[in-house]
C-alpha positions in Angstrom: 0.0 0.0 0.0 1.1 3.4 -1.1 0.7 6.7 0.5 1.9 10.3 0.1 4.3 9.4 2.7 6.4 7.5 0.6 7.8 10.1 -1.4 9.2 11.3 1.9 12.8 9.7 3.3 11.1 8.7 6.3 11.3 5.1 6.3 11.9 3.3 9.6 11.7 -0.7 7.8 11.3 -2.3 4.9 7.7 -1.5 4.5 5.9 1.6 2.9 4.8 4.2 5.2 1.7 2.7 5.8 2.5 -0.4 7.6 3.9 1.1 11.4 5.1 -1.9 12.8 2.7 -4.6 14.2 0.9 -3.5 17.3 -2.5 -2.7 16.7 -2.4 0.4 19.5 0.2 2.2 17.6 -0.6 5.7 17.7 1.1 9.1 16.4 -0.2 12.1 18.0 -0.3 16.1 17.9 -1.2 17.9 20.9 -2.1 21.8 21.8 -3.0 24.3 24.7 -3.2 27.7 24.7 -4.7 30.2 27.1 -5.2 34.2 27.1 -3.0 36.4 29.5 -5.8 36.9 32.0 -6.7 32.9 31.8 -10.3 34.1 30.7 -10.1 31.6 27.3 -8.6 28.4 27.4 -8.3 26.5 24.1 -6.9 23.1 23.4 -6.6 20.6 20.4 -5.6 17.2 19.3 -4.7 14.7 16.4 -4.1 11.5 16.4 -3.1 8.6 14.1 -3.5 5.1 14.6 -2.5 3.7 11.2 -3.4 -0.7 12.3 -6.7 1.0 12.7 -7.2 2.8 9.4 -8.6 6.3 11.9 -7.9 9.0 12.2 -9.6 11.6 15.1 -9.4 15.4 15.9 -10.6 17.4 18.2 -10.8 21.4 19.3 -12.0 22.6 22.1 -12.7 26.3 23.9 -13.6 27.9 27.2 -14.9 30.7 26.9 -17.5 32.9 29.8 -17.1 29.5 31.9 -18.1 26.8 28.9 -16.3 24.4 27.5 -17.5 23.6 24.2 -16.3 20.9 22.3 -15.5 20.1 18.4 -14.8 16.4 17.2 -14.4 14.7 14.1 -13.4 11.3 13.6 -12.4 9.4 9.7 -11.1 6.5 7.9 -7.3 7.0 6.9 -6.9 4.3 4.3 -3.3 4.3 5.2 -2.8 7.8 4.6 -0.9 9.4 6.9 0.5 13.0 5.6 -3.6 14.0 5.4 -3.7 16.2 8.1 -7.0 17.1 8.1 -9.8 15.9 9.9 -13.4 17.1 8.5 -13.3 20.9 9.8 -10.0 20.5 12.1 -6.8 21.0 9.7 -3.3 21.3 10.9 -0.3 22.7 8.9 2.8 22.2 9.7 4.4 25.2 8.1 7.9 25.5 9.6 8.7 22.0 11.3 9.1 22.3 14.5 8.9 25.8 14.8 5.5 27.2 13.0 1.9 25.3 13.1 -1.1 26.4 12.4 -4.7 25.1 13.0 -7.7 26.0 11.1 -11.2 25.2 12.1 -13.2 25.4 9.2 -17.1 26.4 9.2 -19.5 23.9 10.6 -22.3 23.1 11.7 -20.9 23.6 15.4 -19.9 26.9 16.8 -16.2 26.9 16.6 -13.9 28.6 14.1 -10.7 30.2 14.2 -7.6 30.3 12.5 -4.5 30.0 15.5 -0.7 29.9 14.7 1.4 28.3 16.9 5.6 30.0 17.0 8.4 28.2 18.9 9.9 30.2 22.3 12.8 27.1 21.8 13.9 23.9 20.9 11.4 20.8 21.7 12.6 18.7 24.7 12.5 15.2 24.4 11.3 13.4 27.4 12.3 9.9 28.9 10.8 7.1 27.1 7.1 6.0 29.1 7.2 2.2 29.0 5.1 0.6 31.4 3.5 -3.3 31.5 0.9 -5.1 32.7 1.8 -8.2 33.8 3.3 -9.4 31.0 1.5 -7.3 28.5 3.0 -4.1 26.8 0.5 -1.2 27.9 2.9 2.0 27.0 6.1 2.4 25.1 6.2 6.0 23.4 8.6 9.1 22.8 7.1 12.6 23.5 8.4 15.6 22.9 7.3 19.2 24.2 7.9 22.9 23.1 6.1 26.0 24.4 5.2 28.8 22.3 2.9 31.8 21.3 -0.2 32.3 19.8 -1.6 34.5 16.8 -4.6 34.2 14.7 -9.0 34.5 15.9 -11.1 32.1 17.2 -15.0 32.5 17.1 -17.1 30.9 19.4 -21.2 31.3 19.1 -20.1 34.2 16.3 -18.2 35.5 19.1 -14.7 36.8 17.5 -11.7 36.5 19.9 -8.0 37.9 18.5 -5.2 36.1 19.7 -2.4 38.7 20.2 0.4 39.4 22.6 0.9 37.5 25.5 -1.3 34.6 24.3 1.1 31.7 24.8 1.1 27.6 25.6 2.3 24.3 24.7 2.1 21.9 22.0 3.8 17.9 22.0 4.1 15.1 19.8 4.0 11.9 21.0 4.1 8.4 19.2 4.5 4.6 19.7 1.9 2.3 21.6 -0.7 3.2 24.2 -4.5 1.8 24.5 -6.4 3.2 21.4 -10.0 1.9 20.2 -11.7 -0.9 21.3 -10.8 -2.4 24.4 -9.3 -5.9 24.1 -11.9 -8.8 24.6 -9.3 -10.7 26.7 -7.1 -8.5 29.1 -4.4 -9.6 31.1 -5.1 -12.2 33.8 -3.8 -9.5 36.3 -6.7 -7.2 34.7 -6.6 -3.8 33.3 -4.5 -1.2 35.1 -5.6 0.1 38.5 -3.3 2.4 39.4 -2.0 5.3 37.6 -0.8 8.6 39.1 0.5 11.3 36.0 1.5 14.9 36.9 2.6 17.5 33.5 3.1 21.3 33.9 4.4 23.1 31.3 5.2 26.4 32.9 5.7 29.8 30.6 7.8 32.2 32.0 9.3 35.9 30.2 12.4 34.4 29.3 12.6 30.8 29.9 10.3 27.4 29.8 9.6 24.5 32.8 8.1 21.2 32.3 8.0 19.2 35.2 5.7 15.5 34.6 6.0 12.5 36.8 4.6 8.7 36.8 4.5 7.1 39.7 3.3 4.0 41.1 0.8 3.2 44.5 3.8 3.4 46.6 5.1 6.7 45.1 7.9 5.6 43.6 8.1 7.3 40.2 8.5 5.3 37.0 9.2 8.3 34.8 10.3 11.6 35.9 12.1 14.5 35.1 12.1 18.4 34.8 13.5 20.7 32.3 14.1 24.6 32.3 14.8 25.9 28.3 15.4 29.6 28.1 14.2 31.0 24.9 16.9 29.7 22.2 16.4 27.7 19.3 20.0 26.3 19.7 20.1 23.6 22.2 23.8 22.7 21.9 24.9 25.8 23.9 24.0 24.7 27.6 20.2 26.3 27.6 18.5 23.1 27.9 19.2 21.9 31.6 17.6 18.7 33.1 16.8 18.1 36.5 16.5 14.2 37.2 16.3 13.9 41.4 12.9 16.2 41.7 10.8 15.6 44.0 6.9 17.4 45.3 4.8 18.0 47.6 0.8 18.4 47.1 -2.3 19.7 48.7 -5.4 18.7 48.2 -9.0 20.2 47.3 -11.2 18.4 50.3 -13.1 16.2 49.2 -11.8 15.8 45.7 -8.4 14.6 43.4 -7.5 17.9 42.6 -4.9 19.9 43.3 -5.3 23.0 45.4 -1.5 24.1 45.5 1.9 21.8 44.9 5.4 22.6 45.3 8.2 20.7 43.5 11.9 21.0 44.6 13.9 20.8 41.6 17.2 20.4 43.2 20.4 22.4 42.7 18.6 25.7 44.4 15.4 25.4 41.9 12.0 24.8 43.6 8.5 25.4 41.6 5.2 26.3 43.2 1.9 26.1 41.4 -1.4 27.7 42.5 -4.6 26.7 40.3 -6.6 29.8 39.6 -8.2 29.6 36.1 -10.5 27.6 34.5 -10.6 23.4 34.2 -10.2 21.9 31.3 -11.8 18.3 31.0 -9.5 16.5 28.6 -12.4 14.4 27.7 -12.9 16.8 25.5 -10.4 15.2 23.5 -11.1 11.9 24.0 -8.7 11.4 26.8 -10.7 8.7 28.9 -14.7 9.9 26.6 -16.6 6.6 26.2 -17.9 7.6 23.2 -15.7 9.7 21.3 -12.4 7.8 22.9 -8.9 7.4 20.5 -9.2 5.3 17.7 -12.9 4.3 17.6 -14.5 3.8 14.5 -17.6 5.7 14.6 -19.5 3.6 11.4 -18.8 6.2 9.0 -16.2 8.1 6.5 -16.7 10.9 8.6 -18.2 11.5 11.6 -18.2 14.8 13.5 -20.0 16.1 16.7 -20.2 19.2 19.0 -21.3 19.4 22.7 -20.4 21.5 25.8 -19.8 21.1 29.1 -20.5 23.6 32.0 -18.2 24.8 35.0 -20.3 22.5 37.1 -20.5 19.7 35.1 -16.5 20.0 35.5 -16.6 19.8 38.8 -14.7 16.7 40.5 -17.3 13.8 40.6 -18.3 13.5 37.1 -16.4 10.9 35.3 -15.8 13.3 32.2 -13.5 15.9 34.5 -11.6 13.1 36.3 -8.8 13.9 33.8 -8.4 17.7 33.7 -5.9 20.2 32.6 -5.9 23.5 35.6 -4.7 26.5 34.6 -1.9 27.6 37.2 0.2 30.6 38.3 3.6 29.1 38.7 6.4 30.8 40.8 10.4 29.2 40.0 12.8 30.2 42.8 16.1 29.9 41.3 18.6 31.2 44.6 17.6 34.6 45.0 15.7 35.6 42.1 11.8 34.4 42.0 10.1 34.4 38.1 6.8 34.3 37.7 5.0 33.0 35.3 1.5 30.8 34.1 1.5 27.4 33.0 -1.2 24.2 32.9 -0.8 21.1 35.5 -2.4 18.7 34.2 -4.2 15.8 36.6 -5.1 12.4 36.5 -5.1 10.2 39.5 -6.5 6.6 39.4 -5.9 4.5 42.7 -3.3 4.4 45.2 -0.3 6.9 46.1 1.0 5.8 49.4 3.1 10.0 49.2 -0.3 11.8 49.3 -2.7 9.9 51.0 -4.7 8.7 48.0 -6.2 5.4 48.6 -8.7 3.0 46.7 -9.8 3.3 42.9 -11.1 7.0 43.3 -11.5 7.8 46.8 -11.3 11.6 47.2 -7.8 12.2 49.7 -8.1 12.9 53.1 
């Protein structure tokens, strides 16, 4: 099988572009955020590629005056991979790894907007995620991550918003195998993961870039951690990219709830990181992080498929199964010896069982 790709010198094998490898949850996938300077609008987006599958799924989402309102679109790849479009959602990747842009065509929903993502640096690359079950792979991908700023308009309801200065976020590509589509009919006699603790925050500060993300298992141990500080250089080779591999947090809690009310990572090497929530949640169902309908990878019985729906602040309140994985916009203060910066990132949450560190016990028992 052919594809556009083809023509590209991007083989890995022997095969055409088409064929990637031989696990069916194979996945390749683009990832955006972006927020205004007073954390009034929150926008996010997502593609994704699972080529064993033959789909292909978008999705763009806003909050805007407390909604979230949600764009999807979901088709059948035939093999096709360099496609970037997915019924209205379009990306183009017009300087790589520098320039993007999204465009959301006119639909029958009420999101539009044309938004251009530009580079503050280099993409980091983060440590490998591999993770099993039992005996069964359930994770084994590369990301990488890169903060930038935003131009362009979005429109929600007719209502025009201008992305101009200080508009600025995050964007990742990630790729290899993680669950996608339909669950498995036989899972692994140990069962389907019950534990799974994951921490990100991408930080944007006036001259520099953190990321700070940790796995870690019930008993707190971490599995794959690491923070990064990138000033704002394209050239990485020159020292500006430097890694931080011993850090370790502390969290507090919302009562009642799995959400973070304030946490505070120590670097190490003088650097410590506080994060305050203080704008609006983002459910990353939205993208079909976790969505039981709209999930990665399903094949929705069509060509095309696309639907729109919202969600209010309260129905993205802890409780409801859509906001258990959420994306907080956050205030984030780096103390680096004397001199405190202060910028506004995203710390993203999702907490499922145990960790022994923070009091979390049971499946989704709200911590003490």
């Amino acid at each position: 099988m052919l594809t556009r790709g083809d023509d590209f010198p991007l083989h890995q094998t022997s095969e055409p572009i088409a064929f990637a490898g031989t696990d069916r949850n194979f996945y390749d996938r683009y990832f955006f955020n972006g927020y205004s300077p007073d954390g009034s609008v929150f926008f996010a987006a997502a593609m994704g590629f699972y080529p064993q599958l033959g789909i292909v799924d978008a999705s763009f989402c806003v909050i805007l005056n407390g909604v979230q309102h949600n764009l999807r679109a979901s088709r059948r790849s035939g093999g096709e991979r360099l496609n970037l479009s997915v019924g209205p959602i379009i990306l183009d990747i017009d300087i790589p790894l520098q320039v993007l842009t999204l465009h959301i065509s006119p639909n029958d929903g009420p999101l539009e907007g044309e938004l251009r993502f530009t580079n503050r640096h280099f993409p980091i690359e983060e440590p490998r995620f591999i993770r099993r079950n039992g005996t069964r792979l359930f994770m084994d991908y590369t990301r990488i991550t890169q903060n930038g700023r935003w131009s362009g308009w979005l429109s929600v309801d007719g209502e025009r918003v201008e992305l101009g200065d200080g508009w600025s976020g995050t964007r990742d590509r990630s790729w290899g195998v993680r669950p996608v589509g339909a669950s498995e009919p036989q899972p692994p006699p140990e069962g389907n993961f019950n534990q799974f603790f994951w921490l990100w925050t991408p930080c944007n500060f006036e001259d520099r870039s953190l990321f700070f993300h940790s796995n870690d298992d019930g008993a707190g141990a971490p599995w794959n951690r690491r923070a990064v500080i990138v000033d704002d250089s394209w050239n990485t080779e020159d020292g500006t990219e430097r890694h931080f591999a011993d850090a370790a947090f502390d969290i507090q809690w919302t009562p009642g709830s799995r959400r973070i009310a304030r946490m505070a990572a120590d670097l190490g090497h003088g650097h410590r990181l506080t994060l305050s929530p203080t704008g609006p949640v983002f459910a990353m169902s939205g993208l079909g992080y976790t969505h039981p309908v709209w999930g990665h990878g399903l094949d929705h019985g069509a060509e095309l498929a696309v639907a729109h729906d919202q969600l209010s602040e309260a129905e993205r309140a802890w409780g409801n199964p859509l906001a258990m994985h959420i994306q907080a916009l956050v205030t984030a203060e780096l103390t680096d010896g004397s001199t405190t910066h202060r910028g506004v990132g995203v710390l993203e949450q999702l907490f499922v069982g145990p960790h022994a560190p923070t009091g979390l016990a049971g499946l989704m028992d709200p911590a003490p």
